[in-house]
C-alpha positions in Angstrom: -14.9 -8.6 -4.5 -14.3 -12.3 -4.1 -12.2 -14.9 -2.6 -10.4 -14.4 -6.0 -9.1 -10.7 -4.9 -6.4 -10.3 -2.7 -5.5 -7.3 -1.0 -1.8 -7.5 0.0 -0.6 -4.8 2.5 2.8 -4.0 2.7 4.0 -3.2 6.5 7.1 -2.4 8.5 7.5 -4.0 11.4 6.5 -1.4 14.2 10.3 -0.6 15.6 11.9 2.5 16.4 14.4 2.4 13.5 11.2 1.6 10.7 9.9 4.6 11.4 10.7 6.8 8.3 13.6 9.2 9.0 12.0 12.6 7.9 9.1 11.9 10.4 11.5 11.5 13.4 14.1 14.2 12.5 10.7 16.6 12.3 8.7 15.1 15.5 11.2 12.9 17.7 11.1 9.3 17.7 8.1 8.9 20.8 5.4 11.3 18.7 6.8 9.4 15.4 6.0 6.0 16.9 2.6 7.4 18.1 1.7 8.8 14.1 3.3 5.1 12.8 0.8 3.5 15.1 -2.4 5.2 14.2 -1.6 4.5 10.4 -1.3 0.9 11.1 -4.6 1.3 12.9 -6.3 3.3 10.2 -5.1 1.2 7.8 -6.6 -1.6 9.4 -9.6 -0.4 10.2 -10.7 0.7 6.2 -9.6 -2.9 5.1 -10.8 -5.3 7.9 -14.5 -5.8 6.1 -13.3 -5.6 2.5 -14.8 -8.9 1.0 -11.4 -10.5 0.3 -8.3 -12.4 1.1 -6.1 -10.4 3.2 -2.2 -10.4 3.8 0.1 -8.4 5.8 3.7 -8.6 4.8 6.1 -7.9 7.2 9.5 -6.2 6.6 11.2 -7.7 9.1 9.8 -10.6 10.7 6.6 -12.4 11.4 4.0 -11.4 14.1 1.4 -13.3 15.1 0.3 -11.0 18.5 0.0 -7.5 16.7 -3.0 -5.5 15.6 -3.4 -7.7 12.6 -6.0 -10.3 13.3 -5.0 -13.4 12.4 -8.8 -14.9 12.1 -9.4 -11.5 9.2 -5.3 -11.1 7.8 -2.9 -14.3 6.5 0.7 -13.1 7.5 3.9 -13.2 6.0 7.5 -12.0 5.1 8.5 -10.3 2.5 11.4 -11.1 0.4 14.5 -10.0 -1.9 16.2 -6.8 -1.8 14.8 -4.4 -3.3 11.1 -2.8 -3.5 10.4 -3.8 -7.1 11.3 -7.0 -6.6 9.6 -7.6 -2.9 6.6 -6.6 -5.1 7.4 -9.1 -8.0 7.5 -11.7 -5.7 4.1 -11.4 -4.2 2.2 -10.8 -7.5 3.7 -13.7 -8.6 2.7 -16.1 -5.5 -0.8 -15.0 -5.6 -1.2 -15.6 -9.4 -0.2 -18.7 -9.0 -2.1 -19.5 -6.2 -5.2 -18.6 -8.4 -6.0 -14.9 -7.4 -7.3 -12.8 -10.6 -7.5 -9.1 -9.0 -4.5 -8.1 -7.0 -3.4 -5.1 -5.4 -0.8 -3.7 -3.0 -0.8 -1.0 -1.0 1.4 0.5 2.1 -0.1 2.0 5.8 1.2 5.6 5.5 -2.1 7.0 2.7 -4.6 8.5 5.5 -6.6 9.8 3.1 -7.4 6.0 1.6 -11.2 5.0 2.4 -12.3 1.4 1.9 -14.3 2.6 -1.3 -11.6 3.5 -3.1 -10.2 0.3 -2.4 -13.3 -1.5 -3.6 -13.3 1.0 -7.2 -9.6 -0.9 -7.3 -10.8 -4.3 -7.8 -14.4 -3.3 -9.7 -11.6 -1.6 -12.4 -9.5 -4.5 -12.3 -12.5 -6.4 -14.2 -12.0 -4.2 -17.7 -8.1 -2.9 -17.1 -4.8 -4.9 -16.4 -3.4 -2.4 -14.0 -4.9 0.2 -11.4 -2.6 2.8 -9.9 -3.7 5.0 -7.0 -1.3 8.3 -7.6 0.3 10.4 -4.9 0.6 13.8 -4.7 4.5 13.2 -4.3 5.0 11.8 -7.8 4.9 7.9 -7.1 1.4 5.3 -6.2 0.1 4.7 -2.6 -1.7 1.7 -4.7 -0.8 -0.7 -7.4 -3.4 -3.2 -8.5 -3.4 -6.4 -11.4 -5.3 -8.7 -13.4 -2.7 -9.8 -15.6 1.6 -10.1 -14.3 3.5 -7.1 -16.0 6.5 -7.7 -13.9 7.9 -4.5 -16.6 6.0 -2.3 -14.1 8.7 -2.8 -11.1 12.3 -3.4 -12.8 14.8 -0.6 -12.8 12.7 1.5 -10.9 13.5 4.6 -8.8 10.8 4.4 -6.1 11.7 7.5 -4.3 11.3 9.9 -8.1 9.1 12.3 -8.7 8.6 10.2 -11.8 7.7 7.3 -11.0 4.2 7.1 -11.8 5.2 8.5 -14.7 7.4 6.0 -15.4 5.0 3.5 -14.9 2.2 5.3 -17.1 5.2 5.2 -19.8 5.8 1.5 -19.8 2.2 0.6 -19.5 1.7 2.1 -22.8 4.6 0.5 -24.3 3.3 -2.6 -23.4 0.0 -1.5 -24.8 -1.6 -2.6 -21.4 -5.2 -1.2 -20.3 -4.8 0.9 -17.3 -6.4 3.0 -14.7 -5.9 6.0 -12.6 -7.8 6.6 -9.2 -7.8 9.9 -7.1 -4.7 11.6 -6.4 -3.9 11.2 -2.8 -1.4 12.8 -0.3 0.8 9.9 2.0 2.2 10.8 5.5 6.5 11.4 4.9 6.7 14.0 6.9 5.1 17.0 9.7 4.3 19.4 7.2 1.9 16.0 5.6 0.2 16.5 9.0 -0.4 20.0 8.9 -1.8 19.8 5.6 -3.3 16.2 5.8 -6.6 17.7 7.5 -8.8 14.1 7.8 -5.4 13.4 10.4 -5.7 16.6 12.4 -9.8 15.9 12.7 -9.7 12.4 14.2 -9.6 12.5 18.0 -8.0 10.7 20.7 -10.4 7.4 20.0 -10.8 7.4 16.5 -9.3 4.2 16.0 
């Protein structure tokens, strides 16, 4: 990995009401909050040394006295109104800033390590996509060497499908492409029953 990789993470902005729904209705908002946090924090933690430029993108607004540390993580808002296009949008900035490797992921895949992450971008060098599948149906990780802006039009991103989807337009556009381990994300309590690296890490492992 180089300057020439960016690693653009996709985060709410730590409220009550960003919280995802299924998470509260099944643990009530202060344990929600508490499981929200430690992503954040894990999610931190396995991309803080990555050898890369780093950006958070905030849902709602800008914050320069969080977690993220400012000196490791470039900040900023994302934009437009739907998911597709919030992703568009930054694909397209960091091309044209000069990146050649890019990928985007969110803060709620606990089973992510920093390896995996680093397979991402060592793909990226012989494929024009890289898609890290979840166990629900859609990607905890989308990465790319060249713009296919195809990948994120007219997309469903709560399906089952939508990986699918994705795989399905990648070979209509005849694009080279690559899958990395299917992983569970964190949507609701029965995720954190079954999500056993969650249940293992103690009080301090952040």
């Amino acid at each position: 990995m180089t300057a020439n990789d960016a690693l653009i993470i996709f985060a709410k902005n730590p409220d009550q009401n960003q919280v995802k729904s299924r998470l509260v209705q099944d643990l009530g908002e202060d344990q929600a909050n508490t499981v929200f946090h430690k992503l954040f924090l894990y999610t931190k933690e396995i991309t803080k040394k990555l050898n890369c430029d780093k950006s958070v993108y905030y849902s709602n607004r800008i914050d320069n006295n969080d977690l993220w540390d400012n000196m490791i993580y470039s900040k900023a808002l994302q934009h437009s109104a739907t998911k597709g296009d919030r992703m568009s949008d930054v694909f397209t900035r960091a091309f044209a800033e000069g990146k050649q490797r890019i990928i985007i992921i969110g803060t709620d895949c606990i089973d992510s390590e920093s390896y995996m992450i680093k397979e991402a971008f060592a793909v990226l060098e012989n494929n024009d996509v890289v898609l890290g599948p979840s166990k629900t149906g859609g990607y905890y990780l989308l990465g790319m060497s060249k713009f296919l802006p195809t990948l994120l039009l007219e997309k469903d991103w709560e399906s089952e499908n939508l990986l699918m989807d994705t795989i399905l337009d990648l070979k209509n556009l005849e694009a080279k492409y690559y899958l990395l381990k299917t992983l569970g994300d964190i949507e609701t309590a029965y995720d954190l029953d079954r999500l056993s690296q969650f249940q293992q890490k103690d009080e301090n492992w952040f």
